[in-house]
C-alpha positions, 0 to 999 in steps of 0.5 A: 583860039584852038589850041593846035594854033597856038605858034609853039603846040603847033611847033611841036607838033600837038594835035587835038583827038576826040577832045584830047591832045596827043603828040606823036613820038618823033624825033624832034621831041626826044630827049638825050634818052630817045624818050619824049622829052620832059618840057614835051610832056608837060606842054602837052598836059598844060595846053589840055589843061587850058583847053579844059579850062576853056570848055568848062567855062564857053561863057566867059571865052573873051571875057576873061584872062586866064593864066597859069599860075602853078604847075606840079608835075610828076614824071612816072615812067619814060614815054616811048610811044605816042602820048595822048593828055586826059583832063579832070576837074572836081566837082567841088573845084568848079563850084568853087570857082564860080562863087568866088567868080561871082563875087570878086570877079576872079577865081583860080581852079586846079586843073588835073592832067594824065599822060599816057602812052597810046597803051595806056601807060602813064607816063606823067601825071600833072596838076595845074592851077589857073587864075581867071581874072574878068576883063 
């Protein structure tokens, strides 16, 4: 599944950019602030870290149940302008997650998200940890 269909991303108005996620500062995303609004923020970064997720790993698409099992996340300065979401991984995450999904059949593996505004101020910085379970 695309990401920009998923019903709630799509309510909110996410959309994919050169393999990244941005929202556009607008109205209905604010906050009492006129700030993009903190629960906005990090369904941005969630939904970049699950599309992460899905492209490090095409060969278990439908294979697998992928589920959010913690999120961190820090807010570091109020998002004004259009954000856009960056992803990373580490290396020896990835590695990780494959032996032990070669071996029991699940795994979880964190996955690092950057907010920043189209001027590339960061705006909030999140990690998420995902449990892949094999079908």
């Amino acid at each position: 599944m695309k990401a920009e269909e998923i019903p709630f991303v799509k309510h909110i108005g996410i959309k994919e950019e050169d393999s990244e996620l941005s929202l556009d500062f607008k109205s209905d995303v604010l906050n009492h602030v006129k700030t993009i609004h903190a629960s906005a923020q990090f369904t941005l970064a969630e939904t970049q870290s699950g599309l992460h997720l899905q492209r490090l790993f095409k060969e278990l698409e439908g294979k697998v149940i992928p589920l959010l099992r913690d999120a961190q996340i820090k807010y570091k300065k109020p998002a004004q302008e259009k954000i856009m979401a960056f992803s990373s991984v580490s290396h020896d995450s990835i590695l990780k997650f494959k032996s032990q999904y070669e071996k029991k059949g699940r795994g979880s593996i964190e996955i690092d998200v950057d907010i920043k505004d189209i001027n590339g101020v960061l705006t909030s910085q999140a990690t998420f940890t995902w449990f892949i379970q094999a079908l």
